[in-house]
DRENPA-3360 file (N, C-alpha, C; in nm, 2 decimals, always signed):
BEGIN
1 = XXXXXXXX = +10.49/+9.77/+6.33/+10.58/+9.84/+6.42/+10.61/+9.75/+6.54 ~ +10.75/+9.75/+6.56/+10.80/+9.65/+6.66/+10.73/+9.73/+6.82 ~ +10.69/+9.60/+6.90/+10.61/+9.65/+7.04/+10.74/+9.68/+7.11 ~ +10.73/+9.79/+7.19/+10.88/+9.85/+7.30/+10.85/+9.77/+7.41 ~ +10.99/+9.74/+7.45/+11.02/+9.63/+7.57/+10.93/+9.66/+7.69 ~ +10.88/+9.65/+7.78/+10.82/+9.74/+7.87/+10.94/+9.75/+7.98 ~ +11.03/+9.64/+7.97/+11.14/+9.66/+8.10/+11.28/+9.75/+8.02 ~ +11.27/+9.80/+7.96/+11.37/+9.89/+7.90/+11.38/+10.00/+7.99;
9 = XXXXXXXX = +11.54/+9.99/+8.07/+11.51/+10.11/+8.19/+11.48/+10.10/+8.32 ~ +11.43/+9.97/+8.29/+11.37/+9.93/+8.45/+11.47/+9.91/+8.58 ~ +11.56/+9.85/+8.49/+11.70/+9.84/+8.62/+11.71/+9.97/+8.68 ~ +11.76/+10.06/+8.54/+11.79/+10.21/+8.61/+11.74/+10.31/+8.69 ~ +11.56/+10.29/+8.64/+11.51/+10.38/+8.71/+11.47/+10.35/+8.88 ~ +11.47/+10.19/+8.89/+11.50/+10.15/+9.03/+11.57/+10.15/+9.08 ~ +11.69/+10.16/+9.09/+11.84/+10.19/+9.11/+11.83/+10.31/+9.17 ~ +11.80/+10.43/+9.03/+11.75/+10.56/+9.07/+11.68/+10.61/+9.19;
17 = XXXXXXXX = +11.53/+10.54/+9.19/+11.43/+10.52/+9.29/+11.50/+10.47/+9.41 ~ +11.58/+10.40/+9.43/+11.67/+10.34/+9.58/+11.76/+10.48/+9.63 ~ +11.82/+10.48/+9.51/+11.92/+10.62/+9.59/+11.90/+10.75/+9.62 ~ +11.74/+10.80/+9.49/+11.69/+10.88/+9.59/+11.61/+10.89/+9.71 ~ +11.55/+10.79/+9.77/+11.40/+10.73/+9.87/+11.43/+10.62/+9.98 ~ +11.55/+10.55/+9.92/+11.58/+10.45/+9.98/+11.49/+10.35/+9.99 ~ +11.56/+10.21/+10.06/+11.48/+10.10/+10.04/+11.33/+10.07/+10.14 ~ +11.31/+10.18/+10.24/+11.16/+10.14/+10.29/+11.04/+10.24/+10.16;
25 = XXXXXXXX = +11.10/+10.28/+10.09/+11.02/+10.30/+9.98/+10.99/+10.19/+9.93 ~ +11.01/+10.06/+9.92/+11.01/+9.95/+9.83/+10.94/+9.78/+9.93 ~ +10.82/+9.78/+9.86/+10.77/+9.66/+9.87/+10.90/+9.53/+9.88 ~ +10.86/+9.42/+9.98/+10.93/+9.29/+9.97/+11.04/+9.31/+9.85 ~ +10.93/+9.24/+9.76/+10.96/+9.17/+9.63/+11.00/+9.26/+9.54 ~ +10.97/+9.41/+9.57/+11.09/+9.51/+9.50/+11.22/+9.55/+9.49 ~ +11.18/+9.50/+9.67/+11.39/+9.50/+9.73/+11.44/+9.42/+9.66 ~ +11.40/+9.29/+9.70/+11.46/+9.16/+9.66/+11.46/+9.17/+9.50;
33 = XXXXXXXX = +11.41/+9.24/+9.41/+11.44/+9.22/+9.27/+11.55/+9.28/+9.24 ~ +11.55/+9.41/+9.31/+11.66/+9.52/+9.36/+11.78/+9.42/+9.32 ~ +11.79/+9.37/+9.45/+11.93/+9.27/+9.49/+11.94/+9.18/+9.41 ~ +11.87/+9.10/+9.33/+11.91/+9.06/+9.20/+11.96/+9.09/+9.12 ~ +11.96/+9.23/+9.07/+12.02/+9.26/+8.95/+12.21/+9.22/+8.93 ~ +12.22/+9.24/+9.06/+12.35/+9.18/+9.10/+12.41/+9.06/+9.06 ~ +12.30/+8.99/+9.04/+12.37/+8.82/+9.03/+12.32/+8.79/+8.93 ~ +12.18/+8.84/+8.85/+12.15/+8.82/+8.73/+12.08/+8.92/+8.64;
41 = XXXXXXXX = +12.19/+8.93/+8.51/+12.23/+9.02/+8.44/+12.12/+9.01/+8.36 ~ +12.06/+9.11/+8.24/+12.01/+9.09/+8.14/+11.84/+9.06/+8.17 ~ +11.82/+9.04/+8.29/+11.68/+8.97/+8.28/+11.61/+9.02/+8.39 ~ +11.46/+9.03/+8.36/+11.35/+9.05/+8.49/+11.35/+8.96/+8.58 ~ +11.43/+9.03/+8.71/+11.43/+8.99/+8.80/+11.32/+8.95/+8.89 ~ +11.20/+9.04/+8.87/+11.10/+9.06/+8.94/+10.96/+8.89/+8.93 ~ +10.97/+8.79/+8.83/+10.90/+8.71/+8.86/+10.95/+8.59/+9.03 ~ +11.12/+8.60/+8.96/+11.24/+8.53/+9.05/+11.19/+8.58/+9.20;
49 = XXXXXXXX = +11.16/+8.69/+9.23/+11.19/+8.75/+9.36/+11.03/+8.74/+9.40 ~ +10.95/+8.72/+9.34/+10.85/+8.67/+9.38/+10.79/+8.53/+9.41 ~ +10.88/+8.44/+9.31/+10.86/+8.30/+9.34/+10.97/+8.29/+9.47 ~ +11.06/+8.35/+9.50/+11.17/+8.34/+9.63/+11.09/+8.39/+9.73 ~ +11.00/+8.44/+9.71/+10.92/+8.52/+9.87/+10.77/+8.40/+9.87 ~ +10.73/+8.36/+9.75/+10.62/+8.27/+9.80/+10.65/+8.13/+9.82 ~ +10.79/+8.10/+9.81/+10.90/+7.98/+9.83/+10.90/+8.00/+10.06 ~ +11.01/+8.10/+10.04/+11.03/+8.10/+10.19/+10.95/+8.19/+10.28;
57 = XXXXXXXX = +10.84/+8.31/+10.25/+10.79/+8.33/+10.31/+10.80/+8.48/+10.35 ~ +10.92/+8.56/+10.35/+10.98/+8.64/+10.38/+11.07/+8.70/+10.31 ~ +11.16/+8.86/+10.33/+11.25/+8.83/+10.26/+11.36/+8.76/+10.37 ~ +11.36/+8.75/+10.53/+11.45/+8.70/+10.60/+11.47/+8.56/+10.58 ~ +11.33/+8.49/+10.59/+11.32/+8.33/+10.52/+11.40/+8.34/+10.42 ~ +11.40/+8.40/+10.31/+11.50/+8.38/+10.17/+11.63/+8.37/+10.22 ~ +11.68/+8.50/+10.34/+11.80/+8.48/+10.33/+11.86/+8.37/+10.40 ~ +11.77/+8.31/+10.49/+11.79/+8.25/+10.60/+11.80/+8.12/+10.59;
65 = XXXXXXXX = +11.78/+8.09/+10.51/+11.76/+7.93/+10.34/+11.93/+7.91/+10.37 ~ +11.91/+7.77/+10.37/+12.03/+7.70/+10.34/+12.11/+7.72/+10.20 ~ +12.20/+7.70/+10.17/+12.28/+7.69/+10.04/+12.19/+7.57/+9.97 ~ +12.17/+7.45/+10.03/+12.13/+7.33/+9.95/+12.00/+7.37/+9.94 ~ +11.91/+7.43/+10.03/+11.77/+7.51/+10.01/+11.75/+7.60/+9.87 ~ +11.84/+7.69/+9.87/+11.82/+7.81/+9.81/+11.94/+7.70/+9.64 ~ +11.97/+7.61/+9.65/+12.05/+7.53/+9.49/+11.92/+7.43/+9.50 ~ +11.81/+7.37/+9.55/+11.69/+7.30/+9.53/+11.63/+7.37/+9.47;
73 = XXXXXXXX = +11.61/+7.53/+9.51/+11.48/+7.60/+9.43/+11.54/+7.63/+9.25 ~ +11.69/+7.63/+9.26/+11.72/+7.62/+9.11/+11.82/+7.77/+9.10 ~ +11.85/+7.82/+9.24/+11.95/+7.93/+9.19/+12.06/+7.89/+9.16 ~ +12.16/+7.95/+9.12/+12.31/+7.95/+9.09/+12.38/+7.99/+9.18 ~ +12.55/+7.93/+9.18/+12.63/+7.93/+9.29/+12.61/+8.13/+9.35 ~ +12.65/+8.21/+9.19/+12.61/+8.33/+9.20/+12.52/+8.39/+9.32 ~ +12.39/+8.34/+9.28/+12.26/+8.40/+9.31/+12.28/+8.35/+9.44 ~ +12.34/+8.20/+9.53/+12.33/+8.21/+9.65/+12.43/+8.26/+9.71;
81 = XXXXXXXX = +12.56/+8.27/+9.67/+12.66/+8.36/+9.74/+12.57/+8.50/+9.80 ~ +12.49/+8.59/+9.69/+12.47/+8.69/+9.67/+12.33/+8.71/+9.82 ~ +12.27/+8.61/+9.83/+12.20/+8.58/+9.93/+12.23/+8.54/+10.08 ~ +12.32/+8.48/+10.07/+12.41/+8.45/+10.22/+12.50/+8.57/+10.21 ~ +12.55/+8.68/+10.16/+12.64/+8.75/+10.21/+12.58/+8.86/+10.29 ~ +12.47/+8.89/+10.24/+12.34/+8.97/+10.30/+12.37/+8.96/+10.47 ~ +12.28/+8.83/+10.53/+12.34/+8.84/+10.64/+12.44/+8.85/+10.68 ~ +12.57/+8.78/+10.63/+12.71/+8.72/+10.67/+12.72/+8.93/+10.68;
89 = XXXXXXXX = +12.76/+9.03/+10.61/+12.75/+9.11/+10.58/+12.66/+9.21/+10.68 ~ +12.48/+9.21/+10.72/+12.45/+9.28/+10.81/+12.55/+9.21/+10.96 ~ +12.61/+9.06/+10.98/+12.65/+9.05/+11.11/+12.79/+9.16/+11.15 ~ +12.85/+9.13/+11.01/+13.00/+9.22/+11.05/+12.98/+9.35/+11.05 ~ +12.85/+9.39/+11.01/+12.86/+9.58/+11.00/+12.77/+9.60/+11.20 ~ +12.66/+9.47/+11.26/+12.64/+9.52/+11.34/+12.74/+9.51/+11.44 ~ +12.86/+9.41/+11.44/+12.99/+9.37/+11.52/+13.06/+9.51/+11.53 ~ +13.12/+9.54/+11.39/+13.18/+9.68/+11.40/+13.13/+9.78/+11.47;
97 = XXXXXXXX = +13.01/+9.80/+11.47/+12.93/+9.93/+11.48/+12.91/+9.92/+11.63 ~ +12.90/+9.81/+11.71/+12.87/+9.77/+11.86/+13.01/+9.75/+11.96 ~ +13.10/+9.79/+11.86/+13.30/+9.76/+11.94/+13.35/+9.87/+11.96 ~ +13.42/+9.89/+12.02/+13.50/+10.03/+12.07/+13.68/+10.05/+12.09 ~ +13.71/+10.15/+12.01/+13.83/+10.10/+12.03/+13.97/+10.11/+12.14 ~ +13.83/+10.12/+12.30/+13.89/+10.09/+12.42/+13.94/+9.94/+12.42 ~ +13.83/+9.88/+12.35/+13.81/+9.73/+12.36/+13.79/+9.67/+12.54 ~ +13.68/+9.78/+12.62/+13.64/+9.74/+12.72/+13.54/+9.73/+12.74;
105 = XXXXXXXX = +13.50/+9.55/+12.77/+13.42/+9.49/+12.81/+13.29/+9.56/+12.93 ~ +13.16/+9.59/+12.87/+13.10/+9.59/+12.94/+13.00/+9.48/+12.96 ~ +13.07/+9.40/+13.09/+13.02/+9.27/+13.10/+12.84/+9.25/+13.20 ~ +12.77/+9.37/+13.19/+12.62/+9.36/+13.25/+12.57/+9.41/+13.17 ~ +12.59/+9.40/+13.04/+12.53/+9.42/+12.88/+12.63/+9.29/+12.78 ~ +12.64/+9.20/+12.81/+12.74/+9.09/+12.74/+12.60/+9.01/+12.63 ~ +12.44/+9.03/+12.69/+12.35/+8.97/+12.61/+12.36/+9.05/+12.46 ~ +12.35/+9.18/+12.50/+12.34/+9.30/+12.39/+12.50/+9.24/+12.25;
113 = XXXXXXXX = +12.58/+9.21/+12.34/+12.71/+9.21/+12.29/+12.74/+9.12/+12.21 ~ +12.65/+8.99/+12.25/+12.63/+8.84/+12.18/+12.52/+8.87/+12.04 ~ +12.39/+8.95/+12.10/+12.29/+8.94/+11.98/+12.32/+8.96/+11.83 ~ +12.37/+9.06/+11.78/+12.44/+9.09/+11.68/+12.54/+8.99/+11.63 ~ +12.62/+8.94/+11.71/+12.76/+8.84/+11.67/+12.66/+8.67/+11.62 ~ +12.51/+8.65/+11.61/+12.44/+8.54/+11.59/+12.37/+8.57/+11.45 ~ +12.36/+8.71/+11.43/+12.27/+8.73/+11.35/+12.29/+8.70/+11.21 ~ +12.19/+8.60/+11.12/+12.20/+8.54/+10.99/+12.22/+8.38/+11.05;
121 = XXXXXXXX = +12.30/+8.34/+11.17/+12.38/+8.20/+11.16/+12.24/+8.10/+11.19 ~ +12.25/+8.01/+11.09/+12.14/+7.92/+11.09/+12.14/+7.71/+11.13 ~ +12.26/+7.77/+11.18/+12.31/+7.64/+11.25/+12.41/+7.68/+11.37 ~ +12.42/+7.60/+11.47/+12.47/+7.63/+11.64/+12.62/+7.69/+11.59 ~ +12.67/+7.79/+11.65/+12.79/+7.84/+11.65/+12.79/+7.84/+11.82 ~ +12.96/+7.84/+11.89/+12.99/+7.88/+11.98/+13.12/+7.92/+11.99 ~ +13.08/+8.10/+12.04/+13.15/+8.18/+12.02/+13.21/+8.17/+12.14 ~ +13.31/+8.27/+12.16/+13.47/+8.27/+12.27/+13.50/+8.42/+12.34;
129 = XXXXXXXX = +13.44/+8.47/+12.40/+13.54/+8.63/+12.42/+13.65/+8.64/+12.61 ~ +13.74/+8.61/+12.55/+13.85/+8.66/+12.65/+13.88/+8.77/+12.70 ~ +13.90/+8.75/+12.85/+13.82/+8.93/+12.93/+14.02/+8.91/+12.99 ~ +14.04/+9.06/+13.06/+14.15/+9.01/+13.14/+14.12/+9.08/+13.25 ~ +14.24/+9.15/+13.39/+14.14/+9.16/+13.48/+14.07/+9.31/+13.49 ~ +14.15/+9.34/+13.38/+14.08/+9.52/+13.38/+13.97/+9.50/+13.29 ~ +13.93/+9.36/+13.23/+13.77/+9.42/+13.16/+13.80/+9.46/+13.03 ~ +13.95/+9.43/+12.98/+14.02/+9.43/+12.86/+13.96/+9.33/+12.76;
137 = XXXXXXXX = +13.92/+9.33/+12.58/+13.86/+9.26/+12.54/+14.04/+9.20/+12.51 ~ +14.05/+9.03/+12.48/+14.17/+9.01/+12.50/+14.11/+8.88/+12.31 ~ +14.01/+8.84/+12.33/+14.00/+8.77/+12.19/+13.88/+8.75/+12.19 ~ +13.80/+8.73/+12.07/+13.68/+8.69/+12.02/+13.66/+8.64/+11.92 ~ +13.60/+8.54/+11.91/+13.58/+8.48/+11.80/+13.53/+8.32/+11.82 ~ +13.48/+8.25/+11.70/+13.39/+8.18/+11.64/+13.52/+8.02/+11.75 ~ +13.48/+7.92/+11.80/+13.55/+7.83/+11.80/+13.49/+7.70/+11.78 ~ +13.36/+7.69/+11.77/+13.34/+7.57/+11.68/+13.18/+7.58/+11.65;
145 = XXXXXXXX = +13.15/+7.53/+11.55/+13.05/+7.50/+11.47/+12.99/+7.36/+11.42 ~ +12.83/+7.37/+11.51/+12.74/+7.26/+11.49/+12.72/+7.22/+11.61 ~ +12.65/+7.14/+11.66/+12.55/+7.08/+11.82/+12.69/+7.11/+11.90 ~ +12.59/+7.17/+12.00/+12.67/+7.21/+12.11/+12.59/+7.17/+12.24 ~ +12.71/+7.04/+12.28/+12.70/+6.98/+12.37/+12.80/+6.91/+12.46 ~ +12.82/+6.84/+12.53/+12.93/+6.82/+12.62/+13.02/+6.72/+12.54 ~ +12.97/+6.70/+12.44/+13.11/+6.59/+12.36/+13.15/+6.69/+12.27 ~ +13.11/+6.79/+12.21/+13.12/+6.87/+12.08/+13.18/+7.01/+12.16;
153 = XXXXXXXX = +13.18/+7.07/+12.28/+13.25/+7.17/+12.30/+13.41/+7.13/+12.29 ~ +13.49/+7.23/+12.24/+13.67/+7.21/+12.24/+13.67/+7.27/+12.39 ~ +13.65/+7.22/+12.47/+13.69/+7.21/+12.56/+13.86/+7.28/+12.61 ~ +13.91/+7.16/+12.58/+14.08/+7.21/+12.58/+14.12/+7.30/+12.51 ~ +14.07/+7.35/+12.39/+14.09/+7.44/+12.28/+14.07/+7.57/+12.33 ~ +13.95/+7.60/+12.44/+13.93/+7.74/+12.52/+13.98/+7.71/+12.63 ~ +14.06/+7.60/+12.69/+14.14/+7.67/+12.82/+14.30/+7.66/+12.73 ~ +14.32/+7.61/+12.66/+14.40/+7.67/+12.55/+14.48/+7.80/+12.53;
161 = XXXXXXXX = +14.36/+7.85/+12.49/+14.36/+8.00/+12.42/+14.31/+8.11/+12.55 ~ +14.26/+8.05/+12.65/+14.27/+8.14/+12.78/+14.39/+8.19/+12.82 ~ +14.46/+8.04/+12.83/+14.58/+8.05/+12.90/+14.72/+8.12/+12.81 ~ +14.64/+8.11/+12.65/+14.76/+8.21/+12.54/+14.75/+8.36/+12.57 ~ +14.61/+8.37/+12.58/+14.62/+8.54/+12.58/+14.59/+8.60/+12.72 ~ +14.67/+8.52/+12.83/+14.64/+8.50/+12.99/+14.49/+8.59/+13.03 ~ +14.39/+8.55/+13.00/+14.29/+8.59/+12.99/+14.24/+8.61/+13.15 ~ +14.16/+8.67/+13.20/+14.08/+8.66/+13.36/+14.01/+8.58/+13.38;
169 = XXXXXXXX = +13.91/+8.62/+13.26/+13.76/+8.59/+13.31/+13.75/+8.56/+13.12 ~ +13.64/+8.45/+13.11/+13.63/+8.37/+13.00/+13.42/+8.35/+12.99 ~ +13.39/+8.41/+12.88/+13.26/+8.40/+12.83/+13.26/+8.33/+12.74 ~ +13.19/+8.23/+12.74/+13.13/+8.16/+12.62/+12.95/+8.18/+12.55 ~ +12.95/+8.20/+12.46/+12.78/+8.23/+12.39/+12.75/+8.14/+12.24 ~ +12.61/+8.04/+12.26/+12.63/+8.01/+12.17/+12.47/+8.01/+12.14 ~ +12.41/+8.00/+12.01/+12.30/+7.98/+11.97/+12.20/+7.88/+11.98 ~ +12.09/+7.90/+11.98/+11.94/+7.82/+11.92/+11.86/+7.82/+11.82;
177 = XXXXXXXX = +11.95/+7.82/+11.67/+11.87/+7.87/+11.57/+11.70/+7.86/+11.56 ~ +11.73/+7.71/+11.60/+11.52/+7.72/+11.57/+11.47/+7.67/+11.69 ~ +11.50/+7.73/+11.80/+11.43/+7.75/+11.93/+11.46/+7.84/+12.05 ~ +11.44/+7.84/+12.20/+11.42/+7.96/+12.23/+11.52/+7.99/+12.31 ~ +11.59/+8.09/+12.39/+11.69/+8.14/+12.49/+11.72/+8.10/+12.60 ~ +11.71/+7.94/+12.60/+11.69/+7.86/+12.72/+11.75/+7.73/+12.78 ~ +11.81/+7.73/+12.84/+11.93/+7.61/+12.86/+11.86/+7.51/+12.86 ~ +11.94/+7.41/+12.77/+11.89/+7.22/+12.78/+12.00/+7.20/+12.92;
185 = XXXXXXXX = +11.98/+7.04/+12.94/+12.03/+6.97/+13.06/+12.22/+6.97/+12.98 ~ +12.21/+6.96/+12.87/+12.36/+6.96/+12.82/+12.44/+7.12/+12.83 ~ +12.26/+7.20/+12.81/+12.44/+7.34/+12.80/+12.45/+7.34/+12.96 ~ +12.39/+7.33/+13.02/+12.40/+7.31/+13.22/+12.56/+7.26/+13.23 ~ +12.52/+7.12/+13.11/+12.67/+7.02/+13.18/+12.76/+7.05/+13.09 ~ +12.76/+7.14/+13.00/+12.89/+7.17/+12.94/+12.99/+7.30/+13.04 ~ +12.85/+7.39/+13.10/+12.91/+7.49/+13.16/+12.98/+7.46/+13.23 ~ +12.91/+7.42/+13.36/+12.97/+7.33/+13.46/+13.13/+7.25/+13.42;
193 = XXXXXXXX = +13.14/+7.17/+13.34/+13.24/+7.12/+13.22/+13.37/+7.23/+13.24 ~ +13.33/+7.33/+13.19/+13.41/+7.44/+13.14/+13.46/+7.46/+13.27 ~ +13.40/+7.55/+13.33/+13.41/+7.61/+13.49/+13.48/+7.55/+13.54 ~ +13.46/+7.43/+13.55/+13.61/+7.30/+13.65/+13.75/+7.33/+13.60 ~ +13.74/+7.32/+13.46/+13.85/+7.27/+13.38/+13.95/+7.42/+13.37 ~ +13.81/+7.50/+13.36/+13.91/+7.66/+13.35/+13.96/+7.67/+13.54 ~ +13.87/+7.65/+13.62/+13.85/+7.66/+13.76/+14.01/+7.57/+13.82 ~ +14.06/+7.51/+13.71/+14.21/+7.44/+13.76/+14.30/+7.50/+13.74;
201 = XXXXXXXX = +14.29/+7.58/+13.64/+14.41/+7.68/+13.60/+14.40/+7.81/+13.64 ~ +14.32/+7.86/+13.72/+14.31/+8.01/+13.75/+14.26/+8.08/+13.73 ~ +14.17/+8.02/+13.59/+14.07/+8.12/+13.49/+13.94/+8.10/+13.57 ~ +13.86/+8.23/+13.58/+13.69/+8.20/+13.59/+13.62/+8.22/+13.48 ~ +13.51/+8.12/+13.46/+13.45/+8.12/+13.37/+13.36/+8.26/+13.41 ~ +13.33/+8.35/+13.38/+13.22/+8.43/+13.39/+13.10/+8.47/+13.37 ~ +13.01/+8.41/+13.24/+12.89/+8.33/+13.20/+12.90/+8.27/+13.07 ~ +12.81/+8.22/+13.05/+12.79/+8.13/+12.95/+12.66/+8.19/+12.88;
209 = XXXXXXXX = +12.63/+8.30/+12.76/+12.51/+8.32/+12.73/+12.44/+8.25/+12.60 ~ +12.31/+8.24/+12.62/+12.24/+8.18/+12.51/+12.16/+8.28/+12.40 ~ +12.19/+8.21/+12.31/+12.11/+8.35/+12.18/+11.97/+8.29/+12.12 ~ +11.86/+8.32/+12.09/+11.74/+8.30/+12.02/+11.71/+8.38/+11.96 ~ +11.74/+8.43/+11.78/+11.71/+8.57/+11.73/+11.70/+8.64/+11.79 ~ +11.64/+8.75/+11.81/+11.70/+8.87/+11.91/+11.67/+8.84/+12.05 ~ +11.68/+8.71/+12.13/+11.64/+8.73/+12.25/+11.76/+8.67/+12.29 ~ +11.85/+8.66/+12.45/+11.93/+8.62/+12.50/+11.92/+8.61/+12.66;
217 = XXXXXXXX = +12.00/+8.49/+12.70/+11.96/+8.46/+12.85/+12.11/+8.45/+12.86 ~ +12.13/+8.51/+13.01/+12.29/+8.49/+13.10/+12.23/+8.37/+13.15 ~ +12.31/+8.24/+13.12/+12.28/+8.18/+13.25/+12.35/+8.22/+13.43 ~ +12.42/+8.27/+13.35/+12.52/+8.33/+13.53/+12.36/+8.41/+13.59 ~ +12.33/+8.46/+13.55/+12.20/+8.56/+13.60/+12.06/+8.50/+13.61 ~ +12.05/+8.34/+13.55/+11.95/+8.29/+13.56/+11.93/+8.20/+13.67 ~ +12.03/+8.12/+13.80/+11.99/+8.10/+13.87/+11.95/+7.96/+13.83 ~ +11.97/+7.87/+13.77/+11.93/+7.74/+13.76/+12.00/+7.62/+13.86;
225 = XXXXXXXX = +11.89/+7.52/+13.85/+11.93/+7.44/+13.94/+12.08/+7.39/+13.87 ~ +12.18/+7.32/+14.00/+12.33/+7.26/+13.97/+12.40/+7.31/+13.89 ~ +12.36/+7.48/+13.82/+12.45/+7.56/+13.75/+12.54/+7.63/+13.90 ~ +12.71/+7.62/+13.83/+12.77/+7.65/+13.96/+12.88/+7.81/+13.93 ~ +12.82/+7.84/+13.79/+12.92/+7.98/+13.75/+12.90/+8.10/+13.84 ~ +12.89/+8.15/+13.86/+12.89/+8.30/+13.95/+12.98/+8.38/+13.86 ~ +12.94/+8.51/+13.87/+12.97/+8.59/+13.72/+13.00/+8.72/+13.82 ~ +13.06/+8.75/+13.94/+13.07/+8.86/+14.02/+13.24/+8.88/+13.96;
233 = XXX = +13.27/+9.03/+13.97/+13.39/+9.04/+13.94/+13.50/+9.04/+14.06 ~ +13.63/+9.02/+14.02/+13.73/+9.02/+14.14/+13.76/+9.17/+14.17 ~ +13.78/+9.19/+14.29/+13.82/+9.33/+14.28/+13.95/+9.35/+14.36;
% end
């Protein structure tokens, strides 16, 4: 007599198990087998999602894996799409959920405003948000990507776009993937940088914040030596 599969059903009844209990019912390496079934069809997921958690450590380590990280361990284009959208995917649902459709800046919570807009990114981004003088959100968004320093900020590209969407007041935030919420001597002289250049045309810079997984520093609020922003509003 032929032996019965033991995984016959197994998709379903976890599937099942998720939608009635949801997922802090479920061990690591349960979720994560979970989210496989998505990218690979036909097969026990469950060895995969265990070699992926004693590979990176976590299931955030998994997701937090490079593309060339997570195609060295031997997945498919599939299987990493399916792993990088996770975050790319929790960033835009916590973006949505944190916006209002006054679209008014509350700028003595701008750290709160940044954390979420970092979350998943595993190399430097530096983001852009254009204020006007009512505290109007005027643009946001991504303006360049990778070391962020005084040769590598677009410079002209955000007094640019200040001067497109006649902006007031101009924040810039950008990350420390693998270290902590704390200015180097370059983000000092990038700020500084900015401030002049906006400081010619009429724009104020208003801070410059730094991100470290859930932690964030204003430098306008930190007080550092030869930082020259001041972040008070006009009235």
């Amino acid at each position: 007599m032929a032996e019965k599969n033991p995984h016959i059903g197994h998709r379903q009844r976890l599937k099942n198990r998720y939608l009635k209990d949801g997922i802090d019912s479920f061990t690591p390496h349960q979720a994560l087998e979970l989210l496989l079934f998505y990218a690979v069809p036909y097969k026990d997921t469950n060895p995969l999602a265990h070699k992926l958690l004693d590979a990176f450590g976590s299931i955030s380590g998994v997701f937090d894996a490079t593309q060339e990280q997570l195609r060295d361990f031997g997945l498919t284009d599939n299987q990493i799409a399916l792993m990088k959208m996770i975050p790319d995917f929790s960033r835009l649902y916590l973006t949505d959920r944190t916006s209002n459709s006054s679209k008014i800046v509350q700028m003595d919570k701008l750290c709160d405003y940044f954390i979420s807009r970092f979350v998943g990114r595993n190399e430097e981004y530096l983001y852009l948000l254009l204020v006007d003088s009512k505290l109007k959100e005027l643009y946001s968004g991504v303006v360049s990507r990778g070391s962020i320093n005084t040769a590598d900020v677009p410079i002209r590209k955000i007094v640019q776009l200040a001067l497109e969407y006649n902006a007031r007041y101009v924040v810039i935030a950008h990350n420390h993937p693998t270290g902590i919420a704390l200015p180097s001597a370059h983000d000092i002289d990038t700020t500084n940088m900015l401030f002049h250049a906006l400081h010619m045309v009429g724009i104020r810079l208003f801070d410059h914040i730094i991100v470290a997984d859930n932690d964030a520093v204003s430098l306008a609020n930190s007080h550092y030596k030869d930082l020259i922003i001041a972040n008070d509003i006009e009235t």
